[in-house]
C-alpha positions as CSV (number, residue, x, y, z in Angstrom):
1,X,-45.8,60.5,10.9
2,X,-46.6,64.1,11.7
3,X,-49.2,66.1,9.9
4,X,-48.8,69.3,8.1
5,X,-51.3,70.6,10.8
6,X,-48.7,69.7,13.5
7,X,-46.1,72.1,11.9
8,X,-47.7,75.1,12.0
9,X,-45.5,78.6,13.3
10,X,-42.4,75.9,12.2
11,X,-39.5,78.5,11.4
12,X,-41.9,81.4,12.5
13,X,-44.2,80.6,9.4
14,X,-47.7,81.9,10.3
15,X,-50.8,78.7,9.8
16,X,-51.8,80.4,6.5
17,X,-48.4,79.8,4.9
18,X,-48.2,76.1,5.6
19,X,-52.2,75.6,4.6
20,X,-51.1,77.3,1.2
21,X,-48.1,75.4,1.0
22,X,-50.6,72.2,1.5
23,X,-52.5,73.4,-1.5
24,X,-50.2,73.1,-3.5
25,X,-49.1,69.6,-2.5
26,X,-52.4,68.2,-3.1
27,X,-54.3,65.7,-0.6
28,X,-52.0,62.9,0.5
29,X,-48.5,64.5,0.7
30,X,-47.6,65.3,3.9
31,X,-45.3,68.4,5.2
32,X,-43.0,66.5,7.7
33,X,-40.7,69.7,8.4
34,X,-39.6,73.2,7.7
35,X,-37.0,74.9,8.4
36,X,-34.8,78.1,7.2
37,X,-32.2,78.1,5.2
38,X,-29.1,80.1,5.4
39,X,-27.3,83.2,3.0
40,X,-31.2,85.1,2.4
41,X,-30.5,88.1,2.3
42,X,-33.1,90.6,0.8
43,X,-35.8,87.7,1.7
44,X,-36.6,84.7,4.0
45,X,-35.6,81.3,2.3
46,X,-37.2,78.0,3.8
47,X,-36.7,74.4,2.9
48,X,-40.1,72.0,2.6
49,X,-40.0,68.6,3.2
50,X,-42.7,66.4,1.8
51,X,-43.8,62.5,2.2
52,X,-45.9,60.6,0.7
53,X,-46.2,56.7,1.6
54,X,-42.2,56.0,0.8
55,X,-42.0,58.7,-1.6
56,X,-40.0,62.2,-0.6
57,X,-39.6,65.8,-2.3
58,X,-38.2,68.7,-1.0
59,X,-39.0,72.4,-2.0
60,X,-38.3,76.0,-1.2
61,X,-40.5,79.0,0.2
62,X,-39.1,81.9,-1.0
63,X,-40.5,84.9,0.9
64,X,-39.3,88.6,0.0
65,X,-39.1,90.7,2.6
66,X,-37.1,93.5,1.4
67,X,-39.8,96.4,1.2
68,X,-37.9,99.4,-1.1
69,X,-36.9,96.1,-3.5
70,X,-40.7,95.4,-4.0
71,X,-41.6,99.5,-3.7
72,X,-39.1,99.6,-6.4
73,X,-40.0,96.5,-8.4
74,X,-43.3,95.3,-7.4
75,X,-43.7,92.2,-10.4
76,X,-40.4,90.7,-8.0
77,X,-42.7,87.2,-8.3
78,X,-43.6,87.6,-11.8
79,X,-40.2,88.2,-13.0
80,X,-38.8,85.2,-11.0
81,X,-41.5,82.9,-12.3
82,X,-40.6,83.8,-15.7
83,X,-37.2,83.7,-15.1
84,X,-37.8,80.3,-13.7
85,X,-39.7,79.2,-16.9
86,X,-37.0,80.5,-19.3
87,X,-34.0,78.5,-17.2
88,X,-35.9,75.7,-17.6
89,X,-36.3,76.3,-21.3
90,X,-32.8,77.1,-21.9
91,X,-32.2,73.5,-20.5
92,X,-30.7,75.1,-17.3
93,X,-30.6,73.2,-13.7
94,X,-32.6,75.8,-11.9
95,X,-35.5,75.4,-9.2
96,X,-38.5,73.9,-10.9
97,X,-41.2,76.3,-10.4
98,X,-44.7,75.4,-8.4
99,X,-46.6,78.2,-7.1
100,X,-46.6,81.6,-6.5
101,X,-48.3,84.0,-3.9
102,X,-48.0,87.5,-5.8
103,X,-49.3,89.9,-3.2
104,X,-48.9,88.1,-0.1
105,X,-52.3,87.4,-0.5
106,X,-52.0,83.9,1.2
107,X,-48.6,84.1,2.9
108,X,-48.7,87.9,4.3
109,X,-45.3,88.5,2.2
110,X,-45.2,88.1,-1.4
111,X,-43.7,84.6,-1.9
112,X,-42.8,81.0,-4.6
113,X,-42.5,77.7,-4.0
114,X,-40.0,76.0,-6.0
115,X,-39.0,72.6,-5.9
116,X,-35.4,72.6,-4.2
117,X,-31.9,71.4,-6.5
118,X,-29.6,68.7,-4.7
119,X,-26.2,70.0,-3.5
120,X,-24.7,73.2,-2.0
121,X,-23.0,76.1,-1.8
122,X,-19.1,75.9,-2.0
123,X,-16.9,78.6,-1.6
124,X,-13.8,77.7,-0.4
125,X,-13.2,74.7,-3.3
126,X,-10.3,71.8,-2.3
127,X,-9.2,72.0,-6.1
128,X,-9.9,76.1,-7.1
129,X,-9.1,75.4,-10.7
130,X,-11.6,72.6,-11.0
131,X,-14.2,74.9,-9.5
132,X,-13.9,78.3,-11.7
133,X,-14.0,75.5,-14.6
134,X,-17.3,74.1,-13.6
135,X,-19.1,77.6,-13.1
136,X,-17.0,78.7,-16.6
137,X,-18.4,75.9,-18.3
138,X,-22.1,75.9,-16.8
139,X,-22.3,79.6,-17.9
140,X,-21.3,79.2,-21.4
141,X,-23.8,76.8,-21.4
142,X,-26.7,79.5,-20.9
143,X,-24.9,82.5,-22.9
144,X,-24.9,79.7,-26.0
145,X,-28.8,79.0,-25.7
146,X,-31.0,80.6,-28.7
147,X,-32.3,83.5,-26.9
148,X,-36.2,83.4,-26.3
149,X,-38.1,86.4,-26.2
150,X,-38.2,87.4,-22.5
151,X,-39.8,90.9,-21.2
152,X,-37.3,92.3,-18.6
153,X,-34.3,93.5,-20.2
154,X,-31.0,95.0,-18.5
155,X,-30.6,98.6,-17.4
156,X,-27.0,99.3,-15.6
157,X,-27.0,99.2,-11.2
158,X,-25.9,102.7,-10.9
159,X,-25.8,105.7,-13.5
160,X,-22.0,105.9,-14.6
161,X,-22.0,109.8,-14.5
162,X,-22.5,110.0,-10.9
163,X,-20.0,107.5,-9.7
164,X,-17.6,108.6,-7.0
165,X,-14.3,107.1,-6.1
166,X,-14.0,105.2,-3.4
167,X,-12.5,106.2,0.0
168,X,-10.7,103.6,0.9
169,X,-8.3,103.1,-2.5
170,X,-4.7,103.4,-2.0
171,X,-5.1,103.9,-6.2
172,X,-6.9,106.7,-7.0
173,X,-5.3,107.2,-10.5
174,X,-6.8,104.0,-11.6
175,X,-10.0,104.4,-10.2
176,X,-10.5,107.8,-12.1
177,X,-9.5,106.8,-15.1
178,X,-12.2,103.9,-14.7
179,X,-14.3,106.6,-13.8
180,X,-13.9,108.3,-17.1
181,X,-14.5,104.7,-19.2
182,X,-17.5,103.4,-17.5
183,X,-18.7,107.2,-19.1
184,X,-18.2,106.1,-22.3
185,X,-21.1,104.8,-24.3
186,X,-22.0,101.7,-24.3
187,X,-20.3,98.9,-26.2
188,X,-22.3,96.7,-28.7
189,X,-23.8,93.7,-27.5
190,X,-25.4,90.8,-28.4
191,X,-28.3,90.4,-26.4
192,X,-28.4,86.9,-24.6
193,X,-30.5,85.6,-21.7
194,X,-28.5,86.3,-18.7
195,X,-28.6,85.4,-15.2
196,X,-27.9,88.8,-13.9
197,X,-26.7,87.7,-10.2
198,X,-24.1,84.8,-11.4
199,X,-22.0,84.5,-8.7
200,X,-20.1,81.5,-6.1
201,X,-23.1,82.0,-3.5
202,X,-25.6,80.7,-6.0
203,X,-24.3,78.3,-7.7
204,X,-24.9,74.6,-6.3
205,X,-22.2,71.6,-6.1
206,X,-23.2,67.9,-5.4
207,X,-19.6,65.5,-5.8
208,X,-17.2,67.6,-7.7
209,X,-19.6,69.1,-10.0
210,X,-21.8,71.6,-10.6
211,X,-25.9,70.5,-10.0
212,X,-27.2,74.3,-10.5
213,X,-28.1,77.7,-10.8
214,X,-30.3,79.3,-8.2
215,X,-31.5,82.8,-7.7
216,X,-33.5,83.8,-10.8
217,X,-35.4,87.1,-9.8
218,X,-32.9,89.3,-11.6
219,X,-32.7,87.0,-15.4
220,X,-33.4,89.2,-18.4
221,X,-32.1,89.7,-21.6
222,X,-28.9,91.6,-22.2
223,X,-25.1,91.7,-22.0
224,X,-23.0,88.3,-21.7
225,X,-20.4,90.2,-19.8
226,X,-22.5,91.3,-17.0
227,X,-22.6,88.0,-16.1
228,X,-18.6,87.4,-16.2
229,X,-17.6,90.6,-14.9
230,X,-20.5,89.7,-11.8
231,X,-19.0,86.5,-11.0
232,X,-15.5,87.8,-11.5
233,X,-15.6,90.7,-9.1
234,X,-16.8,88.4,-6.2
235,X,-13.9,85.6,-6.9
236,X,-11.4,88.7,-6.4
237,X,-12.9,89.2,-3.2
238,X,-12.9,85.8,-2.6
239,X,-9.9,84.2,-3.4
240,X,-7.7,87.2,-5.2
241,X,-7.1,88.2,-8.9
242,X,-5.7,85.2,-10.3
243,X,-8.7,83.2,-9.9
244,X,-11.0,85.8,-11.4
245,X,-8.6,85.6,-14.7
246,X,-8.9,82.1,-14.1
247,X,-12.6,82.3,-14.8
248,X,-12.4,84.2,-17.5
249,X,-9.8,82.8,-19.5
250,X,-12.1,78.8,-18.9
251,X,-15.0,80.9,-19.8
252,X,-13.4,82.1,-23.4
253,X,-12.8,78.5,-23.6
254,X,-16.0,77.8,-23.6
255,X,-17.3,80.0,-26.0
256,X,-14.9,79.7,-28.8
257,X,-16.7,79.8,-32.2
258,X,-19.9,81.6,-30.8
259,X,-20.2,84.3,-32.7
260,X,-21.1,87.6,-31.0
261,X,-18.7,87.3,-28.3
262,X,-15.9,89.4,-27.5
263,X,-14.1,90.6,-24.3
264,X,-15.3,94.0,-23.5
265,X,-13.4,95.3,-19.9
266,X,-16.2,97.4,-20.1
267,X,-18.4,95.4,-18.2
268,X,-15.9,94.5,-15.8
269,X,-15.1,97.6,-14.7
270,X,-18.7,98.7,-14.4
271,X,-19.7,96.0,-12.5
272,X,-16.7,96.6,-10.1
273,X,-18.0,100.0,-9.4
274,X,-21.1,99.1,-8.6
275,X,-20.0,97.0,-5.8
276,X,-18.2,100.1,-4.7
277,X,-20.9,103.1,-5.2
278,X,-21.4,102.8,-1.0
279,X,-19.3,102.0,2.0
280,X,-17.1,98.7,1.2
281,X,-18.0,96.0,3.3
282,X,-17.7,91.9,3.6
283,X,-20.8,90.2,2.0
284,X,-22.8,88.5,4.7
285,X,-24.0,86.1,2.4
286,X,-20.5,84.9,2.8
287,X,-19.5,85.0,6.3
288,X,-23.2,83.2,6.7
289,X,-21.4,80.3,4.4
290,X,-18.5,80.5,6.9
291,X,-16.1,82.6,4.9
292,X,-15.0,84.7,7.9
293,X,-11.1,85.3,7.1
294,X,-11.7,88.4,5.1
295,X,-11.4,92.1,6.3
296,X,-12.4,95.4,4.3
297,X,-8.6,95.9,4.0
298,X,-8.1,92.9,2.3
299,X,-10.8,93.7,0.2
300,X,-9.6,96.7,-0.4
301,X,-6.2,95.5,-1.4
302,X,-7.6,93.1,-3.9
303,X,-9.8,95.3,-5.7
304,X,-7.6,97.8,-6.2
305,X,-5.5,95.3,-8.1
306,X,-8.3,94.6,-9.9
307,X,-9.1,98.0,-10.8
308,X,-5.6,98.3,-12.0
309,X,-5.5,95.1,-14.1
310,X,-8.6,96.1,-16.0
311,X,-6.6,99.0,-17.2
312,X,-4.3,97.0,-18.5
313,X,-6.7,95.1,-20.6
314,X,-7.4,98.1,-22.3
């Protein structure tokens, strides 16, 4: 059985990050390999795996490496560890967290250690309807939690008033009118803990259902539809604009007798320009998964139709 000691530089890891990873494992656990894991992509993402006698656990180094993200927001590690915390709370599958390294102090990058959820990423689902159910129903789950007191709170990706129409839309009429909406002040809300970043990539399957929710850093308190109109806008890149009403409609499901909710296109449509505010281009988070059939003119195509649909929602 190898020793930790035998591991270090294992997936370009520097000694000082396995020795504090060994810290935290206390003496007779054993780190018997690491290696990266795949879809990081404003940090390095590592899997642990730990023995002791017959016993095994596995967890996940999460470095950041994304400099103007920490310049920007420099309490990354705090806010994830609360975030973490609150999941857990909420009753939430989510990473359990273990440690954290706030200033790099120990493992030259600021970095957590969380212990690791079974399952993985699916994006390309044998039964879609099945799948936009199961991340429908796991999200009404968190919006129906009693909301917790929770210090970082939700402020909009990009300021509506300087939002510019994209280049590449074959429907500019729709856009600008979007344009003018996404102005508009901002709908009343219910304040609810939110996952902020809810979308296919981050959301864990294990046989048929859904084992979890992973990606924390951006929770905070603020609107449900955020969180829809996130998940929504990458399923019509994905897979088109029937499954994003798919979503939405199992999601209303869901919540039916919470009090507080209401469909707001609102959120949708500022969430889709967002994701358009710079040069369109296919996530590599997804083409990382294996998702390589998609083009920025099929993109295109599909969020145009989007666009227009929201309008009609109106």
């Amino acid at each position: 059985m190898p020793e930790y000691k035998d591991l270090q530089g294992a997936a370009g890891l520097p000694p000082s990050v396995t020795e504090w990873i060994k810290q935290q494992c206390g003496g007779d656990w054993l780190i018997r390999q690491i290696r990266p894991l795949p879809g990081g992509i404003s940090s390095a993402v590592y899997e642990v795996q730990l023995q002791r006698n017959e016993e095994h656990a596995t967890w996940v180094l999460r470095q950041y490496t994304n400099q103007s993200w920490l310049d920007e927001e420099p309490d990354l590690i705090a806010h994830e560890s609360a975030a973490l915390h609150a999941a857990y709370r909420h009753g939430m599958d989510s990473p359990g967290w273990i440690a954290s390294d706030p200033d790099g102090r120990y493992c030259g990058k600021p970095s957590i250690l969380m212990r690791r959820l079974p399952g993985e990423v699916v994006l390309m689902p044998d039964d879609l309807t099945s799948w936009l159910t199961g991340m429908a129903q796991v999200l009404t789950h968190l919006h129906r939690q009693k909301m917790d007191p929770f210090p970082w709170t939700y402020y909009s990706y990009i300021e509506p008033a300087q939002f510019r129409l994209p280049d590449w839309t074959a429907r500019p009429e729709a856009w600008r009118e979007i344009a003018r909406i996404i102005k508009e002040p901002v709908p009343p809300y219910v304040p609810r803990f939110i996952h902020r970043d809810y979308h296919p990539t981050n959301v864990l399957w294990e046989r048929g259902q859904v084992s979890g929710i992973v990606d924390w850093v951006n929770a905070c308190s603020g609107p449900a539809g955020i969180d829809v109109g996130h998940c929504r806008v990458n399923l019509v890149q994905l897979h088109g604009l029937q499954a994003a009403d798919q979503f939405l409609d199992a999601y209303f499901n869901g919540m039916q007798g919470e009090q507080g909710i209401e469909y707001d296109p609102y959120w949708d449509m500022l969430t889709l320009a967002s994701y358009v505010d710079e040069e369109l281009t296919v996530y590599r988070g997804w083409t990382d998964l294996g998702v390589t059939y998609l083009s920025k003119d099929m993109l295109a195509a599909r969020l145009d139709e989007y666009a227009e649909s929201l309008l009609r929602r109106c």
